[in-house]
C-alpha positions in Angstrom: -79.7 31.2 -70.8 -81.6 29.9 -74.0 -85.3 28.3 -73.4 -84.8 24.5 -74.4 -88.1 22.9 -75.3 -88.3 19.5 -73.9 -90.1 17.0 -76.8 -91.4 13.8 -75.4 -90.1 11.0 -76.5 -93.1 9.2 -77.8 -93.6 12.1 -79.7 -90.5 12.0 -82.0 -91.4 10.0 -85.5 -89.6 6.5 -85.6 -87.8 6.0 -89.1 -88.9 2.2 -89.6 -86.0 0.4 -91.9 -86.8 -0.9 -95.0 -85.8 -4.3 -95.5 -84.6 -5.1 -99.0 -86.2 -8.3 -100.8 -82.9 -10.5 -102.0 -84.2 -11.4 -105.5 -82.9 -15.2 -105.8 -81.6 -15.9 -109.6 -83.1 -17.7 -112.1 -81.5 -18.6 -114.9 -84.4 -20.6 -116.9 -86.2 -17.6 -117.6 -83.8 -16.3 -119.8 -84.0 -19.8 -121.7 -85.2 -19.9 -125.2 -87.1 -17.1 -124.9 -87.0 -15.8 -128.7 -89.8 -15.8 -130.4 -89.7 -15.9 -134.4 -92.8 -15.3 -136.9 -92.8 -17.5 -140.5 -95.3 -17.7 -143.0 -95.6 -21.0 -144.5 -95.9 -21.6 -148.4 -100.0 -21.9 -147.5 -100.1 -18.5 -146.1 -100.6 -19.7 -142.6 -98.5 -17.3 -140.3 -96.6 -19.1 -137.1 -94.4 -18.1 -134.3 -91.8 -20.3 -133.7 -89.3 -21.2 -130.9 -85.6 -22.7 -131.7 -85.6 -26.2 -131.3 -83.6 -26.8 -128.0 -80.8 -29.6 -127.6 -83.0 -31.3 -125.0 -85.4 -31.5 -128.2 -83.0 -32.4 -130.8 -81.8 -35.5 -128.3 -84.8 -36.4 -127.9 -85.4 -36.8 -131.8 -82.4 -38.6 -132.3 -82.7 -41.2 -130.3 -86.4 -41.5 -131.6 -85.5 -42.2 -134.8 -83.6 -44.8 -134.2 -86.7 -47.0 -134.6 -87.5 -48.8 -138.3 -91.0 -47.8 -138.0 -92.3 -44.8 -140.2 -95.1 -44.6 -137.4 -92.5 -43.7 -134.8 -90.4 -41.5 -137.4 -93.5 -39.3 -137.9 -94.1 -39.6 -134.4 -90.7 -38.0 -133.3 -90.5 -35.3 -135.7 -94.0 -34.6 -135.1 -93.5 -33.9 -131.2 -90.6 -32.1 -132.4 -92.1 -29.9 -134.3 -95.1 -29.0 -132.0 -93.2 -28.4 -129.3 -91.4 -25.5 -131.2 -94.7 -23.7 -132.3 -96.3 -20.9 -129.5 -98.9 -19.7 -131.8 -101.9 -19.2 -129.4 -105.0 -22.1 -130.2 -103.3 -23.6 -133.2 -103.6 -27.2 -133.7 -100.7 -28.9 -135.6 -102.4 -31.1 -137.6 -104.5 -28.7 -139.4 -100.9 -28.0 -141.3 -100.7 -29.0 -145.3 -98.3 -32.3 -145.6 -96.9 -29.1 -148.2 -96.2 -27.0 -145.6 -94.1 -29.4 -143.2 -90.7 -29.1 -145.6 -90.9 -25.3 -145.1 -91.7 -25.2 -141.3 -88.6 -27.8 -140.8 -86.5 -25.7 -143.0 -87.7 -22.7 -140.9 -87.1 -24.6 -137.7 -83.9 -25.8 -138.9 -83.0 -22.2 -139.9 -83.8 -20.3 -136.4 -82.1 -23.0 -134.3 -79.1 -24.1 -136.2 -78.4 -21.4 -139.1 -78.9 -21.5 -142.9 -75.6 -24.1 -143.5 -76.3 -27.7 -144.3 -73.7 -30.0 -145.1 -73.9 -33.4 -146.0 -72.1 -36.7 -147.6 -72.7 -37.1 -151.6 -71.9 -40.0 -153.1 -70.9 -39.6 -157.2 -72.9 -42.0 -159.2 -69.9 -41.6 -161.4 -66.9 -42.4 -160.2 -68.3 -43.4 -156.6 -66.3 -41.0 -154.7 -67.6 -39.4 -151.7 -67.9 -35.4 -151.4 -69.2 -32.9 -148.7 -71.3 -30.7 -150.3 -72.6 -27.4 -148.3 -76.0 -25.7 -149.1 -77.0 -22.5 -147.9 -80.7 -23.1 -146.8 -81.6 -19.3 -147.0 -81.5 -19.8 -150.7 -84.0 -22.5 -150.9 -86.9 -21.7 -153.5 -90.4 -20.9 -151.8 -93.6 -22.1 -153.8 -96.7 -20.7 -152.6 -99.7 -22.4 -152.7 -101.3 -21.0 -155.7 -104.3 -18.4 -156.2 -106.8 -20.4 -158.0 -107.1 -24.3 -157.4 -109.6 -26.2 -159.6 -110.2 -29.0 -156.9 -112.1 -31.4 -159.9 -110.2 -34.3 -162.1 -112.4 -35.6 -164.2 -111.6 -39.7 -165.1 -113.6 -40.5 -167.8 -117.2 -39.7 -168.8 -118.8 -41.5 -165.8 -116.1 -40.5 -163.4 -115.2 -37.4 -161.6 -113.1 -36.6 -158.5 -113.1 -33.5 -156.0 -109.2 -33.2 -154.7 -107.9 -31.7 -151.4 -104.7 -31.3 -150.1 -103.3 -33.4 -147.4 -102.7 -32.3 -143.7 -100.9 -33.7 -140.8 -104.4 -35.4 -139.0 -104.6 -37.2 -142.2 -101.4 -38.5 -142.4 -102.0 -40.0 -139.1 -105.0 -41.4 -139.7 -103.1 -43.4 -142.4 -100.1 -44.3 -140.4 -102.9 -45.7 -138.2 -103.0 -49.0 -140.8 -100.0 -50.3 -139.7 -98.5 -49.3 -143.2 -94.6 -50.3 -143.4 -92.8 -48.5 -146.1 -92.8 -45.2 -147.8 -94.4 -46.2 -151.3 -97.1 -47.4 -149.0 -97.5 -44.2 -147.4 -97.6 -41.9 -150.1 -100.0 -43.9 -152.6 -102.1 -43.9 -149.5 -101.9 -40.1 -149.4 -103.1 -40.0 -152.7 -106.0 -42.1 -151.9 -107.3 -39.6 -148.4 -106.7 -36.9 -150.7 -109.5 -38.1 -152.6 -112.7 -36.0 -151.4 -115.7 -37.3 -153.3 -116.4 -39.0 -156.3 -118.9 -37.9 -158.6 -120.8 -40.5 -160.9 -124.1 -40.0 -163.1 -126.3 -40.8 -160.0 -124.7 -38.2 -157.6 -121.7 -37.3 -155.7 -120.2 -39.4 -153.1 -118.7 -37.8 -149.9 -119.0 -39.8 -147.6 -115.9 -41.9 -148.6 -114.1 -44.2 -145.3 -110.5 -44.3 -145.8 -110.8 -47.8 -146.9 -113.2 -46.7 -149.6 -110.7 -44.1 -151.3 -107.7 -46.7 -150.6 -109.9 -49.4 -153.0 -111.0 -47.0 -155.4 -106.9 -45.5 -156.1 -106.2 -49.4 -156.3 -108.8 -50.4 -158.7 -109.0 -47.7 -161.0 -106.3 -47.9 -164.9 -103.1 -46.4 -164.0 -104.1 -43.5 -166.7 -107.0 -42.5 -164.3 -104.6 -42.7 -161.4 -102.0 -40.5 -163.0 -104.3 -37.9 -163.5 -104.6 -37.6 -159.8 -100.8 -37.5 -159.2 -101.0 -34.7 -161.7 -103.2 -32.8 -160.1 -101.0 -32.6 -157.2 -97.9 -31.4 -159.1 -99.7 -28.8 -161.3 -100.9 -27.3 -157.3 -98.0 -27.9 -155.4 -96.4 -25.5 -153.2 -94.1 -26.1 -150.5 -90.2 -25.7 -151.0 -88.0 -26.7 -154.5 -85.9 -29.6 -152.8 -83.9 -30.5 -156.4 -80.2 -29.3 -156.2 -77.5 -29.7 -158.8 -74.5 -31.8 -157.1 -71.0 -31.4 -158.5 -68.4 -33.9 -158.1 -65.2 -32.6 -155.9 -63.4 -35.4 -158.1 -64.4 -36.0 -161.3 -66.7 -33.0 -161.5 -69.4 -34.6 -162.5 -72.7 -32.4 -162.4 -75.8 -34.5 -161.4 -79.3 -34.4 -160.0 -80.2 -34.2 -156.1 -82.8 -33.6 -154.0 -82.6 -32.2 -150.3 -84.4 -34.1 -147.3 -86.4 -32.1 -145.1 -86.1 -34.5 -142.3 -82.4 -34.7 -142.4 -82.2 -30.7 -142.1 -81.4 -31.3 -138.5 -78.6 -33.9 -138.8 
C-alpha cells in the first residue's frame, strides 16, 4: 500500500484573490484635449486649444452690449481662454497679431469656410459670399524697423507697436466709438519725443493723447505712415463680386466676425 504523506493544513499556501479595481468613466477627459501650435505674424509661437461652444455662447451673448469696453472684454476672455502656452501673458500680444490668432482660432475650431451677407453698392442686392480662410495672406512683421519719425526740425518721435495691455489702458478712458479708439492707439504708440533739449520718455497717456491732438495733420500723418510702411498682421482686403449684376468691388474681412 502506497506511503501517503500527510501535509498540515496550515502549511498549504493560501492563493489570496485579487480584487479587480472598476475604473469608473470619465468622459471630460477626453474633452478638448488637442492641442495646436501657430506662429503669429510677430514670430511669437502659441499653442492653442479650439474654442469650445460653452466659449463661443459665452461670447455671443457678451457682445450683445454697445460698449467697445465690453466688446474687447468678451473677445479678450475668449481668446485667453484658448491659449495653454505655459507663463505667457496675453497682453504682451501686438494689436497686429490679434487678426491672425482669431483667424487661427477660428480656423482650428470651426474650419477654414467663412460665409457671410454682401450687400452690392450697385444694384443693392444681397449675396452670400464664401471665403476660404486658409488662403488669407500672412504679413510678417518685418526685419528691420526704424522706430524714428522725424516731424520737423525741432521734432522727433520714437514709435512702438501697440499691444493688448495698451489697448486696455485706453479703453480705461471711457472712450465710446471706434475713431476714438484707434486715434488713441496712435497716440500710446508714441514712445518719446525728442526735442533740441533732450528726449522725453516719460510721456502719461494723457501727454501723448494732447501731443497727437495738437500737432498739423501733416505731422500726424507721418505717424499713421509709419505704421503702414511696418505693418504685419493678415491682408483683410477681398474683391467681392456681385451674384447679380456682377459687379466687382472692394471689401475687407472682419476679424471679429470670423466666429459668426
Amino acid at each position: 500500500m502506497p506511503k501517503v504523506q500527510m501535509v498540515e493544513q496550515s502549511k498549504i499556501k493560501k492563493t489570496k484573490a485579487v480584487k479587480k479595481e472598476v475604473v469608473k468613466p470619465d468622459f471630460r477627459k477626453y474633452l478638448n484635449v488637442y492641442e495646436f501650435d501657430v506662429k503669429l505674424p510677430s514670430g511669437i509661437k502659441l499653442k492653442l486649444k479650439p474654442i469650445t461652444a460653452g466659449q463661443l455662447k459665452k461670447f455671443m451673448t457678451s457682445i450683445k452690449s454697445e460698449t467697445i469696453q465690453e466688446l474687447s472684454k468678451a473677445m479678450y476672455e475668449m481668446i485667453s481662454s484658448s491659449i495653454v502656452t505655459e507663463d505667457f501673458d496675453i497682453n504682451d500680444i501686438f494689436l497686429n497679431d490679434r487678426p491672425a490668432l482669431i483667424l487661427e482660432l477660428r480656423k482650428i475650431s470651426k474650419g477654414t469656410v467663412f460665409q457671410f451677407e454682401y450687400k452690392c453698392t450697385k444694384c443693392g442686392s444681397q449675396s452670400l459670399i464664401t471665403e476660404d480662410l486658409g488662403d488669407v495672406k500672412i504679413i510678417k512683421m518685418p526685419d528691420k524697423i526704424n522706430p524714428i519719425v522725424e516731424l520737423d526740425d525741432n521734432l522727433s518721435v520714437q514709435m512702438d507697436f501697440v499691444k493688448i495691455k495698451d489697448e486696455q489702458e485706453i479703453l480705461d478712458l471711457g472712450l465710446e466709438t471706434e475713431t476714438e479708439l484707434l486715434l488713441s492707439i496712435i497716440a500710446i504708440s508714441v514712445k518719446s519725443i525728442m526735442t533740441p533739449e533732450g528726449d522725453q520718455d516719460d510721456l502719461s497717456l494723457e501727454d501723448k493723447i494732447f501731443f497727437t491732438d495738437n500737432i498739423p495733420q501733416p505731422m500726424y500723418e507721418k505717424l499713421t505712415q509709419w505704421h503702414d510702411e511696418f505693418h504685419f498682421g493678415i491682408d483683410m482686403k477681398r474683391k467681392v463680386k456681385c451674384m447679380h449684376c456682377k459687379e466687382e468691388s472692394d471689401f475687407t474681412l472682419d476679424a471679429d466676425n470670423f466666429f459668426f
